[in-house]
N, C-alpha and C positions, 0 to 999 in steps of 0.2 A: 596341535590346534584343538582346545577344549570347546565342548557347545553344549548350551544350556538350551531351555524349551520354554515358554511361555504361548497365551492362548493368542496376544495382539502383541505385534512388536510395531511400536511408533518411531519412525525414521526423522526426528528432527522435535526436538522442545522447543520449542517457537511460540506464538500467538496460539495458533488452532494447535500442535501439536498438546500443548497441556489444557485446554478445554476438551480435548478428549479424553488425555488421559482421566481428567475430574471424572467426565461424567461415566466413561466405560467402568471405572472401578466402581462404581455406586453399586455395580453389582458384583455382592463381594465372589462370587463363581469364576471371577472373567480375571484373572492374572496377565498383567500388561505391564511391558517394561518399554521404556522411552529410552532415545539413543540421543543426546546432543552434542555435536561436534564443540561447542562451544563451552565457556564455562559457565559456572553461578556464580552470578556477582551481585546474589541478593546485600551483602553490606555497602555494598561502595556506593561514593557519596557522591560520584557524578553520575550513575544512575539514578540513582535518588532525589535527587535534587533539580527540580522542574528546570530554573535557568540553565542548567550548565549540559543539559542536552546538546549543543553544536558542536562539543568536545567527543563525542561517541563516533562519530564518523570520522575514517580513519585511524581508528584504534582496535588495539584486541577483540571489541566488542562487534567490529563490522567486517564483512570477509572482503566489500573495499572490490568489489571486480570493476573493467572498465570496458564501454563498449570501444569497437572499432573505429575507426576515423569516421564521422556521419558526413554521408557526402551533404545535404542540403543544410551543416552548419559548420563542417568544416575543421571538425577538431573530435576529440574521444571525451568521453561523458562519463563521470564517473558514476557505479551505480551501488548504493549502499544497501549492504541487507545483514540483518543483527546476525551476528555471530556469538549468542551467549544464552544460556535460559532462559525463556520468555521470549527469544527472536526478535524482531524489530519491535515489538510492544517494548525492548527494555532497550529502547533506542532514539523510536522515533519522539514526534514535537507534540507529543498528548492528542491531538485535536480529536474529537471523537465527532464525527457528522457523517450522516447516514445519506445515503443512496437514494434516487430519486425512484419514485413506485414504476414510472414507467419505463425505468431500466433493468430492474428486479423482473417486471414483465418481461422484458425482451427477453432476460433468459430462458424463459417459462416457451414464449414460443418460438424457441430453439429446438424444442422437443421435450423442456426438461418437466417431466409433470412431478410436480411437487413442487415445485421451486415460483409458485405462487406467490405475491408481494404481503399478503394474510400471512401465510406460512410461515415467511421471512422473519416481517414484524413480529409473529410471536415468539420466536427463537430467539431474532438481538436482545428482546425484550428481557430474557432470560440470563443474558450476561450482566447487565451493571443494576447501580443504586444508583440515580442523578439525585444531588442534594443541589438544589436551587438557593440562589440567593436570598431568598425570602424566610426562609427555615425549611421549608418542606421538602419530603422526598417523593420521587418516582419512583417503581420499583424496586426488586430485593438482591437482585442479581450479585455474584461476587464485582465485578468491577467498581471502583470507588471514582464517579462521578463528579466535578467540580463544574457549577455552571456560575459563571461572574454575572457584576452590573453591568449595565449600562451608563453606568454615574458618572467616567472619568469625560475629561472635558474633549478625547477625540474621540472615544466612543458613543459620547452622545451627538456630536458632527456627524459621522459615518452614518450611525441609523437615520436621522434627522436630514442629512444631506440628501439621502437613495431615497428615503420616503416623499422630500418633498419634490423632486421629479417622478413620482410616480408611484417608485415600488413597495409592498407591503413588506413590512415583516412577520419575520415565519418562524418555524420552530428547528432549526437544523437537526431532528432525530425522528421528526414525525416521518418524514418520505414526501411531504411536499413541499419542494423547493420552488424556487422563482421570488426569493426575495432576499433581503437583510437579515441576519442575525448573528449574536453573541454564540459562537459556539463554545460545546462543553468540551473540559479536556478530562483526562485519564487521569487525574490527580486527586489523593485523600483528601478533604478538605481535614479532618482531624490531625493529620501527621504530617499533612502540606508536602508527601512527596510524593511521585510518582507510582500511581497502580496499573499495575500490568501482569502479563499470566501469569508471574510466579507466585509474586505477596496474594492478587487475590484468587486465583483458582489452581496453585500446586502445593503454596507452604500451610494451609487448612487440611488437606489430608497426604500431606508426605507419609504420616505415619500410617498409612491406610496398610496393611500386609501382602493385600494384593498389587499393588503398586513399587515396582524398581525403576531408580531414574540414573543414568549413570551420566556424566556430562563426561568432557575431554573425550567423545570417541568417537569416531569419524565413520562412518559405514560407507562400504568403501563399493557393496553392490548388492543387491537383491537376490538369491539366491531360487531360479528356475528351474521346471523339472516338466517337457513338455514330452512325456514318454511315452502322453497316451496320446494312440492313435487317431486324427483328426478331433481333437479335443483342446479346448484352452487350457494352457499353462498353468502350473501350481505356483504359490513364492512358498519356499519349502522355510527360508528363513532369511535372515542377511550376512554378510560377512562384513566384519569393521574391524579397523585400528585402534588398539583402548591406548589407554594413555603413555602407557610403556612402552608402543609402539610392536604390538605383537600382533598378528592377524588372530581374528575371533571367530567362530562362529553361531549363531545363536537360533534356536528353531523354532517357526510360528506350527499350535498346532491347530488354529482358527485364520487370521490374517496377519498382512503384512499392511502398513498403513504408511504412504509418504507425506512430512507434513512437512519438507526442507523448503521449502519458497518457489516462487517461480523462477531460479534459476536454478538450484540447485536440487530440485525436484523433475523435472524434464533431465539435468544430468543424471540422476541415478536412473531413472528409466532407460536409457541409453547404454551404461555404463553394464545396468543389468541384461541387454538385449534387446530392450522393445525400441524400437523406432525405423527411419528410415533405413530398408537393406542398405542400398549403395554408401550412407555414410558408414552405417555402422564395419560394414567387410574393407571397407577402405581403412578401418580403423583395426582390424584383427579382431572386432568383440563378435562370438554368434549371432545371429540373429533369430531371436524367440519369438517375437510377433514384430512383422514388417508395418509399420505405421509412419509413415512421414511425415503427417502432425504433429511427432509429438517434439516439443522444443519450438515448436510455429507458432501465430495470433501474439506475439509478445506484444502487448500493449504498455500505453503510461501517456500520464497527461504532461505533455509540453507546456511550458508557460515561461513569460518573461514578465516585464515590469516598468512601472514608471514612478520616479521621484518628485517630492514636489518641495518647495524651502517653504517651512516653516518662520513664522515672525518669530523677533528675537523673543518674546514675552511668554511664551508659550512652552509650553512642558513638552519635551524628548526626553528619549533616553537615549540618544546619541552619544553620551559621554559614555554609558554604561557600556553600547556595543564597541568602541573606539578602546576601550578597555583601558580607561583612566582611572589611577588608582584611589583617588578618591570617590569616583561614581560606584566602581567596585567594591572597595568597602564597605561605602551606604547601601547597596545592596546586599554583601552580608549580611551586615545587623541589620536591617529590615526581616531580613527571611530570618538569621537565626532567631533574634528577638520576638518577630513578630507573627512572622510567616508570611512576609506580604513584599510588595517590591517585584524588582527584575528579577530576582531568583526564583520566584514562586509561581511565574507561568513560563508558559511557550513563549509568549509576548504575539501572539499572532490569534488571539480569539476572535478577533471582528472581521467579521466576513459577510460574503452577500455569494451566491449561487442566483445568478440573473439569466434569463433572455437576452436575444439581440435583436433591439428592432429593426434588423434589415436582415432581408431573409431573400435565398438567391437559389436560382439553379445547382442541385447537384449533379459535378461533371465526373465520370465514370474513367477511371484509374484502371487501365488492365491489372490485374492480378499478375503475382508471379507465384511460380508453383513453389512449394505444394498447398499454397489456399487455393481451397476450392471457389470455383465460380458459386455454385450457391450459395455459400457464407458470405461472399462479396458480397453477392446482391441482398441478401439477408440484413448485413452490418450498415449499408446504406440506406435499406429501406429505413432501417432504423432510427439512423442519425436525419436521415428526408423531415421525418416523424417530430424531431426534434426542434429543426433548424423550421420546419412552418408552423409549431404549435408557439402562438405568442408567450403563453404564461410557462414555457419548458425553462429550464437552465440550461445552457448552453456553452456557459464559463461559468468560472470559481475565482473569486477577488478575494483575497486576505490581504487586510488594511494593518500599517505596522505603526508606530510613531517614531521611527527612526529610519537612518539612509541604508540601500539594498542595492549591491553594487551590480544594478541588471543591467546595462550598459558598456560594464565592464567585465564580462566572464571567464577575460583569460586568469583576474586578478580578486577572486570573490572573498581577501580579505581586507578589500581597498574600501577605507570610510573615509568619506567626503567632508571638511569640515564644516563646522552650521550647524543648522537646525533643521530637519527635512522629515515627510512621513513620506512612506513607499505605497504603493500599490501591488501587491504580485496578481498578474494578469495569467488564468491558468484553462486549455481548451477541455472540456470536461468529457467532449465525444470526441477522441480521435480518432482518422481511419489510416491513417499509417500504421503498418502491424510490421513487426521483425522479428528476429528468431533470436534464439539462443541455444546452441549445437555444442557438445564434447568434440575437443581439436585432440582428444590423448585416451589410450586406455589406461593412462599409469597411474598403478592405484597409490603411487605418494602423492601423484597432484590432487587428490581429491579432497584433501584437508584444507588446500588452500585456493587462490582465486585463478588456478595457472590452470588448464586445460578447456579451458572453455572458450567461445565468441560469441560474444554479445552483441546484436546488431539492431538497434532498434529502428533505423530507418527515419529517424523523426524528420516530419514535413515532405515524405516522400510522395503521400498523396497529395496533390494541388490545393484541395478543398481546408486544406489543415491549416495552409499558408495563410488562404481568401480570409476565414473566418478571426484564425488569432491577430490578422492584420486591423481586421474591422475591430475587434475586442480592443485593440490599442486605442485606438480614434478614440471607439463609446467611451471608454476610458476618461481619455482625456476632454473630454467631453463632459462627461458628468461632474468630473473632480472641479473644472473651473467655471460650472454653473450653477452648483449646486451652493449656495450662500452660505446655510450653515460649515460647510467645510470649510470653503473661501475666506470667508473671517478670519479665519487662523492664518491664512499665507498668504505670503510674499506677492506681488504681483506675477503672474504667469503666462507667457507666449506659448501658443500654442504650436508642436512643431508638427504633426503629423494630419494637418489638415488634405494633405496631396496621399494616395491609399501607398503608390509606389514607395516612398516612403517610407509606409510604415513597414511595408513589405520587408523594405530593406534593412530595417532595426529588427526587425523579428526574424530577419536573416543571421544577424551580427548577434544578435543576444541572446537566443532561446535558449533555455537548456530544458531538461528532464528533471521530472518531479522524483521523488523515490515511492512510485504507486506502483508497480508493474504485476501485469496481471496475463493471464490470458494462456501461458505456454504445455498448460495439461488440461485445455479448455473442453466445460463440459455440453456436451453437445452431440447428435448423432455422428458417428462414425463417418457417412459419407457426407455432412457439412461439413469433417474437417475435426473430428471432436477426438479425444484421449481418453476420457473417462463417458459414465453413461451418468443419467441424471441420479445413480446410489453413487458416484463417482467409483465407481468399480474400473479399472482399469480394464480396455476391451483388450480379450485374447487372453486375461488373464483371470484366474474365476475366483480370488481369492488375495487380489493385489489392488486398494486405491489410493487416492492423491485427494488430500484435503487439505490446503491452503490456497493461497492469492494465486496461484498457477490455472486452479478450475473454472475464475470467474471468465466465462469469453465475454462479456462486453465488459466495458472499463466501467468503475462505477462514476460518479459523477463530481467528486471531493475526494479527499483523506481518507483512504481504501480500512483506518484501525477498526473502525466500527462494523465494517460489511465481512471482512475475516471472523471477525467473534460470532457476528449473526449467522456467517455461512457455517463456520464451524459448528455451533448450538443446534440448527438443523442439521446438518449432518451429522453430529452424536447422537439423534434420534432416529435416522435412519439406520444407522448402524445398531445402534440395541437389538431395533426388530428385528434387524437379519442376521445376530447373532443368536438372539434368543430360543 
């Protein structure tokens, strides 16, 4: 078993994992080699290519884990997280939309000092270049920015519909939300494909000399050394599987950095010692620092949805998602010819992050352990915060022009025939939290989705049920009173005027966003927390976690943006306390 030495060893090329490596090599002293289980699939053309994103899940590129049966919906969920260079940035649906200020707060007073909504902003700000419709850019950052019109004939319903019951629109990256708008996606407008952490912040200084990237290697555990007497733990290095399938080992002579996701980020903590004693000796792994947090606070936004039919006269892309081969080919040649069409986005830009005007009692859910009671009441007070400030967001709507089989979840590649826009109906503060625990020490399962459980719990809390139930109503509420949308469709009966009801559709149809956040969440030790506000793993003096795993509150949208931002701060914390 051969071992090499480097000063940072990054545990996972993902999203944050190569925005750190960017920014730590900037100094050329600091030698850092990145470990990705996954491969580089910088050529392939369904990476590449905005429409054909729905194809990545379920494939090579996603490790595809599934939670447990959830009792309050009744079935297992699947839960996608990239498995290639770039991590889910070479995976997910682009949307780039930034997190509300007063949830960046909350982190802050969690304990975390630094983690200021100023601080935040000027770090995301750090990652992309948005090129506006208009011609102009906002900042320089490597990410390549696409932000559309408002021209097409449902996107100007959608703004026009929300505004004339009420709502403003808003700018989805400034941090204040409570309105309408076109969000930006992670797409070159020059090359019209997909930008995410490999094209813009790994393949610009690959050739850096202080930088090694190996992909296909699986790192199989963290490498502990807690000799000294009543003293935190060193991570001396890691051990992995390179692609040959040979155990490695490799030595940090500065840190160990985990940027594997929230699943599989709380796995190697485990896997390496740190967490719960009683799981972990039930499991045969030592135990290095007894923490029962850690793999806890699993969060992710629940959401379901409503359809509405479309008049015959009216532009869908219903043929496109129904995958008729003529719709399919006009979007071909649009995108190759043009770069425009159903190929060339998410198809999911128009959104609204709104309030709910009815605001209710928060009813108090016993905890099970190991959440701590003050994080309860911490996370509550919070979303209290939320659910009685009028102009808060409270959901997340992405408006599609075609049918979303949310009614149908056992069969989510059933299209409807017609003509139909969807609704996706998403709760933006959940306070259901689940875990995610290693069922195995076997270090073959660790390349794949097999030793782990995934419990998310969703709608375990009462209040998740009250709110996404009300969210349905407002919903259908708004859609068939709002004129300018109305125009476009079909006559519509309203079915969820009784709340039972809707209760009971968002019984039958919820599922799970792919946000999950929370499982190496950063916060004090006795709220419940994994890492400290340097995300330094406690107990260990030399070992942290930076990705979607650190954030304990859920952000409030599409988690791509708040990963880059958290990331861009934390490569600043880290310099200083290397330096």
């Amino acid at each position: 078993m051969s071992s090499q030495t480097y000063d940072v060893i990054i545990v996972g090329g993902g999203t944050s994992g190569l925005v750190l490596a960017n920014r730590l090599t900037e100094n050329p002293n600091l030698h850092v080699l990145v470990l990705e289980s996954g491969n580089d699939r910088t050529g392939d053309p369904n990476t590449l290519t905005p429409g054909a994103w729905p194809l990545l899940t379920n494939s090579p590129n996603d490790w595809t884990f599934q939670t447990v049966p959830q009792k309050d919906l009744e079935r297992q969920i699947t839960v996608p997280q990239g498995k290639a260079l770039g991590g889910s940035s070479a995976v997910n649906s682009f949307l780039f939309t930034n997190t509300s200020k007063e949830t960046v707060d909350g982190w802050k007073d969690l304990g975390n000092e630094g983690w200021d909504y100023a601080s935040y902003e000027k770090a995301l700000k750090k990652s992309f270049t948005l090129h506006k419709s208009s011609g102009g850019t906002e900042g320089d950052g490597p990410l390549q920015l696409t932000l559309g019109t408002s021209e097409g004939v449902w996107e100007k319903a959608w703004i026009q519909g929300l505004v004339s019951v009420g709502f403003p629109e808003t700018d989805p990256i400034s941090g204040r939300v409570g309105g309408v708008n076109i969000a930006a996606e992670s797409i070159d407008p020059k090359t019209k494909q997909r930008s995410y952490a490999t094209n813009a912040y790994l393949d610009p200084i690959r050739n850096r000399s202080n930088l090694t990237v190996r992909t296909g290697t699986t790192v199989n555990k963290v490498l502990l050394d807690k000799s000294s007497s009543g003293g935190d733990a060193v991570a001396k290095g890691v051990q992995y599987t390179s692609k040959g399938g040979d155990l490695q080992i490799v030595e940090a002579r500065k840190e160990v950095i985990l940027t594997a996701g929230a699943i599989n980020s709380p796995r190697l903590l485990e896997l390496s010692g740190v967490g719960g004693a009683q799981l972990l000796q039930s499991l045969g792994i030592d135990v290095v620092v007894d923490n029962p947090h850690v793999g806890e606070n699993l969060q992710n936004h629940v959401f379901t949805g409503l359809v509405f039919e479309a008049k015959d006269d009216v532009y869908t892309i219903d043929d496109f998602f129904r995958q008729d081969p003529k719709a399919v080919g006009a979007a071909m040649e649009d995108y190759g010819t043009k770069g425009t069409g159903p190929m060339s986005t998410s198809n999911m830009v128009t959104m609204a992050q709104l309030p709910l005007p009815e605001f209710h009692t928060l009813h108090v859910h016993p905890p099970l352990p190991p959440t701590t009671p003050a994080f309860v009441a911490a996370h509550e007070k919070f979303v209290r915060s939320v659910l009685t400030n009028p102009s808060s967001a409270l959901g997340n709507y992405v408006f599609g022009p075609a049918y979303a089989p949310f009614d149908v979840p056992e069969n989510p590649a059933h299209r409807a025939p017609g003509k139909w826009v969807s609704v996706a109906i998403e709760l933006s503060h959940p306070l259901s939290r689940g875990s995610s625990h290693v069922t195995s020490a076997a270090a073959s399962q660790v390349g794949t989705s097999e030793g782990v459980r995934v419990d998310c719990r969703y709608l375990s809390h009462p209040l998740d049920l009250e709110v996404l139930a009300r969210q349905v109503r407002f919903t259908e509420d708004v859609v068939s009173r709002a004129e300018p949308i109305t125009r476009h469709l079909k006559p519509y009966t309203k079915r969820f005027t009784d709340l039972d009801t809707a209760k009971d559709y968002v019984r039958r149809s919820a599922n799970g966003a792919y946000h999950y956040t929370g499982t190496c969440a950063m916060m004090s030790r006795d709220l419940g927390g994994v890492v400290d506000s340097r995300l330094r793993v406690y107990g260990v003096s030399n070992l942290r976690v930076c990705d979607a795993s650190v954030i304990p509150l859920e952000p409030t949208a599409n988690p791509q943006a708040v990963v880059y931002g958290v990331a861009e701060l934390a490569s600043s914390f880290i310099k200083e306390d290397l330096s």
